[in-house]
N, C-alpha and C positions, 0 to 999 in steps of 0.2 A: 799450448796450454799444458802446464806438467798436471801431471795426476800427483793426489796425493799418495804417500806409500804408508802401507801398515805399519806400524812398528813391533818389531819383530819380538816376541811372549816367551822370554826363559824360563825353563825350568822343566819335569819329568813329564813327561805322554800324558796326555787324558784319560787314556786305557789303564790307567794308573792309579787315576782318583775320583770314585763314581761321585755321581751328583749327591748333595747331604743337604736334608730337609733340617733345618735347628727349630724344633716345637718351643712355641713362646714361653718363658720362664714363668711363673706366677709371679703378682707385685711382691713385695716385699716386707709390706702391712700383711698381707692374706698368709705368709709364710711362717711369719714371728708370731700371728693370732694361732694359727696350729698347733703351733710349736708350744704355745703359754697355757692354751686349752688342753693339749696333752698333757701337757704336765701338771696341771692343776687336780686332772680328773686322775691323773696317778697320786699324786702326794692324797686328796682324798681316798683314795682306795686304800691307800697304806695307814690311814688314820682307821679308815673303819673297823679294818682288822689285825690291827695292833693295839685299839683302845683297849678292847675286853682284857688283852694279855697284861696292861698297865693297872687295869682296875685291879685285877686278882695279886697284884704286887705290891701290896699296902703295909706286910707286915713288916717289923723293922730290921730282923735276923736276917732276914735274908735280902740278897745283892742285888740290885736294879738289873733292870734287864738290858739298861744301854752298858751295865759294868762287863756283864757278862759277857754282851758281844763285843765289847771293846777288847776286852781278854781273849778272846778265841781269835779276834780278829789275825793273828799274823798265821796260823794254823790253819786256818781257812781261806787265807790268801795262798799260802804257798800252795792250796789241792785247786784253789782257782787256774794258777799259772798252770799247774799239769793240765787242766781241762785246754786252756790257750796251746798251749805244746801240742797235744793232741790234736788237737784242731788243725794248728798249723800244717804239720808231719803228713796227715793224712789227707789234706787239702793239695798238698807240693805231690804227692805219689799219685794221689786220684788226678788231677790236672795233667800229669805228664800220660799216663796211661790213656788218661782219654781225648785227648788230641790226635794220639797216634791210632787210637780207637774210633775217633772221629773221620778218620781220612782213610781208614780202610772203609767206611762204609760207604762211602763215593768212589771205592775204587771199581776198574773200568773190568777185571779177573770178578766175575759172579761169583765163585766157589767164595771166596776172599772177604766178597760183602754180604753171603749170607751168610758167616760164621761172626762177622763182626755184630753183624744186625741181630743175631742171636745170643750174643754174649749182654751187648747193651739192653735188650729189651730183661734180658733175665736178672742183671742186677739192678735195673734200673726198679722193676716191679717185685723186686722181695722185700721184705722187713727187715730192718737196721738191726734188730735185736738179732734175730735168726742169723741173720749173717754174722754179728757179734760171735755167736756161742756155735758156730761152725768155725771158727775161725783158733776161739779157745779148744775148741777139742780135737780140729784134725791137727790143729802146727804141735808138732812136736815143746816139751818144756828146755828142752837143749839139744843144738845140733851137734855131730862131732865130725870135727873137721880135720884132716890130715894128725890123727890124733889127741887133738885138743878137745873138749868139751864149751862148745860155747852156749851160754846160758839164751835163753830165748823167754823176756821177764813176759808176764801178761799185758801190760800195756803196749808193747810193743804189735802182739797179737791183735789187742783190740784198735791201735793205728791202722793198722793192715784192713780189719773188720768195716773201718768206717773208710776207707779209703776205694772199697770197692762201688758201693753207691755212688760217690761223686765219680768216680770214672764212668759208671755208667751216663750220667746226669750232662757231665762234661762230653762225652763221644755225643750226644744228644745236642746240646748246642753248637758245636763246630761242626757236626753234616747241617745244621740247619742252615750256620752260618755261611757255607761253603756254595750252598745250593741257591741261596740268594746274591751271591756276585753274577750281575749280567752274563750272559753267555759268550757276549764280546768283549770280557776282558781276555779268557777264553782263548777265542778266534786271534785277536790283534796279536797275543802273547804267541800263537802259535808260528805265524807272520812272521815274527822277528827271530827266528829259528829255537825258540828255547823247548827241550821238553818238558816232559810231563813233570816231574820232580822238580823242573827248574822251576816253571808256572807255579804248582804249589808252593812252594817256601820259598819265592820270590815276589810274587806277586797273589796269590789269593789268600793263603792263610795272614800275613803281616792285614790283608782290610780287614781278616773276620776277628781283629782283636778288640775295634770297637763296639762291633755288631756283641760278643761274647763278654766283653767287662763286666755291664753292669749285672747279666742273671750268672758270672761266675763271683762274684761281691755279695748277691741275694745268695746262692749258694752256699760262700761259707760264714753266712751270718745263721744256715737254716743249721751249717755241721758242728757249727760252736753252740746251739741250744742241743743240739742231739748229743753231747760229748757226755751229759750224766747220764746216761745209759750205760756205758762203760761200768760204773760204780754197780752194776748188779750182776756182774760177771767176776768181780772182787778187785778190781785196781781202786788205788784209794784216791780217787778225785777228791772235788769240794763236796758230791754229795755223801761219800763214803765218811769224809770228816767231821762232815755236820749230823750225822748220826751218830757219831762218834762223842761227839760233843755232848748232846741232846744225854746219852747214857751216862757221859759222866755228871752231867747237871742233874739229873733226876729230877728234873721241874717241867708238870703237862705245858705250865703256862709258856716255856719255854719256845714250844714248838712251831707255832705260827709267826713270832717273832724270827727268830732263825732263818727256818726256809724265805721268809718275806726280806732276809739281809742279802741271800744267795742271791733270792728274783732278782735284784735289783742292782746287782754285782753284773749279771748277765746281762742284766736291761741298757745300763751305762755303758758296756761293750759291744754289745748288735745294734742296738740303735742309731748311733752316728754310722755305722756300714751300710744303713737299711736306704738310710738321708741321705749319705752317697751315691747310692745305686741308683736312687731318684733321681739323682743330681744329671749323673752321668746319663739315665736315658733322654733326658731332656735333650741334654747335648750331644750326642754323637746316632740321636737319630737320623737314620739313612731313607730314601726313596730308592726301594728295591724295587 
């Protein structure tokens, strides 16, 4: 009697691809009810406290308040886009910093992971502001370099400023990430003769990029509302613009309209990040 034979499973080791728990999606009625209730209770919100500004706008001299923002509108888009630049710049700098800030703190040299484990806990628990305006007062306004004078503007500084929290934030999810691969990927990886450096950036850090997507997407939806901070250290964001604005309009009624444009500027750009990040945890949940 022959036996039957297995047939033979191509493709990379198992020590490769831990098991992945996929948590059930919500229906798709429950998702689009969220989404229509959100938004109902926001367009309400924005009537509540835009009507009063509409009532006080009766006389005839003067301009609608939709004329107004319409008119500011390209002014106040181009200091949105520096808010987005910003955001971006010091997202890419905090990210790279703190990967490599991440993987010293697992490293196997003590001296090595308490200075890393020191540096993260310290910016990870200062204020955004504080570290703004250290950042504005110790960088020099231009360096000189093999005798050239190069200019060093202030947003550049406050890039720098906001760049340090997310490294900190970042080194904080990749040792979490790092510590949750089984210990026999580990073991197996050591087996096949690779070291330590090969293991890392062969095989552990490439899994911990699912594990770290979605709280690095929650991240820079938190550094893109934290970006008007900036504006009080003197770089001229959107909110640096929109006061700008407000003084050259000289109208109170002005005020809550305006800021309520900005909200909503920031609202339409973190919130699909926010839906994202949900998206993503649903799917690339792990059984650590």
């Amino acid at each position: 009697m022959r036996m039957q034979q297995k047939p033979h499973v191509r493709g990379h080791m198992a020590v490769l691809h831990p098991m992945r728990i996929r948590a059930e999606a919500l229906p798709l009625a429950d998702r689009m009810f969220n989404l229509w209730t959100f938004t109902a209770l926001m367009l309400a919100f924005a009537a509540v406290l835009i009507a009063p500004a509409f009532a006080q706008d009766a006389t005839p001299e003067k301009r609608s308040i939709i004329a107004v923002l319409l008119e500011w509108t390209p002014t106040l888009g181009k200091g949105f886009g520096f808010n987005v630049l910003i955001s971006i710049m010091s997202m890419a700098i905090g990210t790279i910093l703190g990967v490599i800030l991440g993987v010293l703190q697992v490293s196997p040299i003590r001296p090595i992971r308490a200075v890393a484990w020191l540096v993260t806990q310290f910016f990870r628990n200062s204020p955004w502001l504080v570290l703004l305006f250290y950042c504005i007062l110790l960088i020099p306004f231009q360096i000189e370099m093999f005798g050239t004078e190069i200019p060093f503007p202030g947003w550049i500084k406050a890039t720098i400023g906001l760049s340090l929290p997310v490294m900190a934030y970042m080194s904080e999810y990749v040792r979490g990430a790092i510590l949750s691969i089984p210990t026999g990927q580990w073991e197996s990886a050591e087996t096949l003769g690779f070291t330590r450096r090969q293991i890392m950036t062969n095989v552990i850090l490439p899994q911990t990029v699912k594990r770290v997507l979605p709280s690095w997407m929650n991240l820079y939806a938190v550094l893109t509302m934290a970006t008007p901070l900036v504006s009080i250290i003197g770089v001229n964001d959107v909110m640096a613009l929109t006061r700008a604005a407000l003084s050259a309009e000289g109208r109170i009624d002005m005020l809550i309209p305006m800021y309520l444009y900005i909200l909503s500027w920031f609202f339409i750009y973190c919130y699909p990040i926010s839906a994202a990040t949900r998206v993503l945890e649903r799917k690339y949940a792990v059984n650590t």
